[in-house]
C-alpha positions in Angstrom: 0.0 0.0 0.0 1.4 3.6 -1.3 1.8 5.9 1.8 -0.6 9.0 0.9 1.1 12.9 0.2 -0.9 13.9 3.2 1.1 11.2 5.4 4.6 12.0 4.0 3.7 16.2 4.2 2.9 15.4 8.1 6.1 13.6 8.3 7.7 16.6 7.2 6.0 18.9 9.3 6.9 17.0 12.5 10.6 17.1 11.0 10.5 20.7 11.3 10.7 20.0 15.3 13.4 17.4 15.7 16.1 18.4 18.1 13.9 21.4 19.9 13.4 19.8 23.2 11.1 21.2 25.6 9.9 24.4 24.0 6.2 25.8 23.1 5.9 24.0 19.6 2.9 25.7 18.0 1.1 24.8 14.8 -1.6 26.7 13.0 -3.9 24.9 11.3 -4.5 21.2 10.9 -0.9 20.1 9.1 1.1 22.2 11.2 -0.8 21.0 14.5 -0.6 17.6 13.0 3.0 17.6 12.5 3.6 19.5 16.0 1.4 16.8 18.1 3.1 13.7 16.5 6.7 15.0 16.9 6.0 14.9 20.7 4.1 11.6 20.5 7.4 9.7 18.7 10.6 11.8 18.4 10.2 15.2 20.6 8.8 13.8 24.0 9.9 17.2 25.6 7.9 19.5 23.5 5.0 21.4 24.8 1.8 21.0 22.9 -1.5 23.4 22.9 -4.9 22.6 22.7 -5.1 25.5 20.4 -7.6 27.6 22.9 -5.6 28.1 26.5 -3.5 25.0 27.9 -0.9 22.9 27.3 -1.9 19.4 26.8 -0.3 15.6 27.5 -1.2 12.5 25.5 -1.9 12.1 21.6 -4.6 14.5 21.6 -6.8 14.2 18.5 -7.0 17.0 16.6 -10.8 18.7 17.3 -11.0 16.1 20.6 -12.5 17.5 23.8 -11.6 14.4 26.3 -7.8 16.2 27.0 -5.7 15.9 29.7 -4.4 19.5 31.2 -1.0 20.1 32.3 -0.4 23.7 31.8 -2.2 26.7 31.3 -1.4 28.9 28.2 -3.9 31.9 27.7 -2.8 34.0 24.8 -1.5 36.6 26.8 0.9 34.2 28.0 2.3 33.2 24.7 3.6 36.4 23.9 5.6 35.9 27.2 7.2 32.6 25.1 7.3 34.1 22.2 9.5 37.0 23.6 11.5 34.6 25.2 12.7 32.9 22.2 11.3 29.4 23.7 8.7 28.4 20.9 8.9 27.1 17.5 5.8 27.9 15.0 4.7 26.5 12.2 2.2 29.2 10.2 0.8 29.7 6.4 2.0 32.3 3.8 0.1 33.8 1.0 3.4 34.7 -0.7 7.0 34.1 0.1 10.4 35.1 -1.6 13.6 33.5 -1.6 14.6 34.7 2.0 12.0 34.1 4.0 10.2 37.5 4.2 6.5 36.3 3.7 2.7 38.2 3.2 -0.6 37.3 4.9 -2.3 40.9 4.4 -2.4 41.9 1.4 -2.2 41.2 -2.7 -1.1 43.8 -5.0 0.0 47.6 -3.7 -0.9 48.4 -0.3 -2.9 51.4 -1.0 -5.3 49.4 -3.7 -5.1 45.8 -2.9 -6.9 43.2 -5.5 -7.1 41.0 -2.2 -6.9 42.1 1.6 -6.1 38.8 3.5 -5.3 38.7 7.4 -3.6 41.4 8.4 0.1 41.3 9.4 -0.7 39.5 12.6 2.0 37.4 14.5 4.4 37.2 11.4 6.6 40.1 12.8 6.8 39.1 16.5 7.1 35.4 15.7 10.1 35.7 12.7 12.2 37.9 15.0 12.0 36.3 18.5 11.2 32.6 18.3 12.0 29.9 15.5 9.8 30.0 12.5 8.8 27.6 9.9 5.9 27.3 7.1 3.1 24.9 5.5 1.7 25.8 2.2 -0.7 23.6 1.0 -0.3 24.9 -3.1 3.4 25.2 -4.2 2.7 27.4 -7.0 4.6 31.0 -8.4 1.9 33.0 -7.1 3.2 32.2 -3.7 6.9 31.6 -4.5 7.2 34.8 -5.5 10.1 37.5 -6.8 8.9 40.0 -4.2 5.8 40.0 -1.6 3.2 42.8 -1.9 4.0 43.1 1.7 6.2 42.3 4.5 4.3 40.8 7.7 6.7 38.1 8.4 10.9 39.2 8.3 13.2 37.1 5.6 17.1 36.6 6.0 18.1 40.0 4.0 15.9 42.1 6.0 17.1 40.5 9.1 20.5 40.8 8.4 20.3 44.5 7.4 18.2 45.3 10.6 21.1 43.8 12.0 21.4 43.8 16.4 18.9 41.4 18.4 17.1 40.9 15.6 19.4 39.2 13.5 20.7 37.7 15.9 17.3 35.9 16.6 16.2 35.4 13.4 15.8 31.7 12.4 13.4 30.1 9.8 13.6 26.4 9.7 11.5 24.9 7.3 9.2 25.4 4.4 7.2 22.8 3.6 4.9 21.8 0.7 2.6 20.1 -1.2 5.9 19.0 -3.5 8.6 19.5 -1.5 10.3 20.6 1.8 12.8 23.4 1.5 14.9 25.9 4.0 17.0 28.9 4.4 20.6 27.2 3.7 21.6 28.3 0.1 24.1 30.7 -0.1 23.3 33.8 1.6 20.2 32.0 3.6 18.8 32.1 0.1 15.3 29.1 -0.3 17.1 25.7 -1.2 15.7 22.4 -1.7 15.7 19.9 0.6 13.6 16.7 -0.4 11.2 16.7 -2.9 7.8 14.4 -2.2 7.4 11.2 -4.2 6.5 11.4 -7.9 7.4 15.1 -7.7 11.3 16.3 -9.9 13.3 19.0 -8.6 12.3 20.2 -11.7 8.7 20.5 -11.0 9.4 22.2 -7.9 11.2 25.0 -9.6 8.6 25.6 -12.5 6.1 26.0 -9.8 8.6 28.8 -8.2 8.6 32.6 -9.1 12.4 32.5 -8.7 15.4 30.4 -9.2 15.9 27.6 -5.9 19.7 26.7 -4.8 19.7 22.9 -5.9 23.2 21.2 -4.0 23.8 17.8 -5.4 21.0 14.6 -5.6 18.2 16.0 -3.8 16.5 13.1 -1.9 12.8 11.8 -1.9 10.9 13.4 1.5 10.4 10.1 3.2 7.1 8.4 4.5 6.4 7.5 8.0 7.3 5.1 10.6 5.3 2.5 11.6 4.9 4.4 15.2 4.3 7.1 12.9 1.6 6.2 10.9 0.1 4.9 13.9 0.4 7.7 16.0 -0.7 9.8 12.7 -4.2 7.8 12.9 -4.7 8.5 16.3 -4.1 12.4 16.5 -6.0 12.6 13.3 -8.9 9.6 13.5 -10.9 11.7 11.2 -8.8 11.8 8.7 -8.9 16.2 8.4 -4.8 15.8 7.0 -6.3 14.3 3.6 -8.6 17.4 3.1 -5.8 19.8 3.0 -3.9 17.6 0.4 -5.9 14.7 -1.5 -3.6 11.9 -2.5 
């Protein structure tokens, strides 16, 4: 039996955690929570885990379940206490993203007469320059990977780095993951490389889907499919199956 694009991308997400230890490991939105909750329940015991609404949570929770067990309370005016701190790793969405990182959630085409207004700027700022920061985007397409974002909510590399002080200093974007592939920061000058690319998916197809040019270093590997602990702990935090609405197989 083939393992399913939504298994392998949830792999990928919980990847983006490996080696954090015990800090506030936040997802937003069903992948990202998906991939946050099964890190702890196989690789990342040490990670603390939200309910999404105001405490920190023990046990495979399923995502949407009400029967949790408590052991920690997290209102929201709290998390900006971790996020200051530096001690939390979140995994958010972009409407567009460039080659370093500096992403847009509020608005598509010139900020004084946008063809689309979106969220609003919202966490991007605080979370890209005080606590570790990675992505999920469900469509890898050029209209997301673009040349340059209509706006800057969340803070790439070059901005970072020019900025300079705490900020750069701070600054650290782990992971972008996709429906093709999972990339990162590590090119030359923290410029969007590839990293895997998922099965049936060419580097190739990757970069015609991408509004600029990736940094390919030698045989890029296949993202890998789960564990059997994995895929097990996969059908118990998501017993509804919510992963393969976000990406059909």
């Amino acid at each position: 039996m083939s393992t399913s694009l939504a298994d392998v991308v949830a792999v990928a997400c919980a990847d983006a955690w490996r080696g954090d230890g015990e800090i506030f490991a936040s997802g937003m939105g069903v992948m990202p929570m998906l991939g946050a909750r099964l890190a702890r329940a196989t690789f990342e015991p040490d990670l603390l885990v939200s309910d999404g609404e105001a405490f920190f949570v023990a046990g495979d929770l399923p995502i949407g379940g009400a029967d949790k067990l408590v052991e920690g309370w997290i209102p929201f005016r709290q998390v900006f206490d971790t996020l200051w701190g530096g001690r939390r790793h979140v995994m958010m969405g972009a409407s567009q993203i460039d080659r370093f990182g500096n992403t847009n959630i509020a608005n598509i085409g010139p900020w004084k007469q946008p063809k689309a207004q979106l969220l609003g700027v919202r966490g991007g700022p605080g979370n890209t320059v005080n606590n570790a920061t990675s992505f999920f985007i469900p469509k890898h397409q050029s209209s997301v990977f673009v040349e340059q974002v209509d706006m800057v909510s969340g803070v790439g590399y070059d901005r970072a780095e020019k900025l300079g002080g705490f900020i750069a200093r701070r600054h650290d974007l782990r992971r972008v993951v996709t429906n093709l592939a999972v990339l990162d920061f590590n090119g030359p000058g923290h410029r969007m490389r590839i990293v895997s690319v998922h099965p049936g998916v060419s580097v190739a197809d990757v970069q015609s889907n991408t509004g600029f040019e990736l940094v390919v270093e030698g045989h890029v590997p296949e993202s890998r499919g789960p564990t059997d602990e994995e895929s097990a702990a996969i059908d118990r935090i998501d017993p509804r199956g919510l992963r393969h609405r976000e990406l059909p197989a």
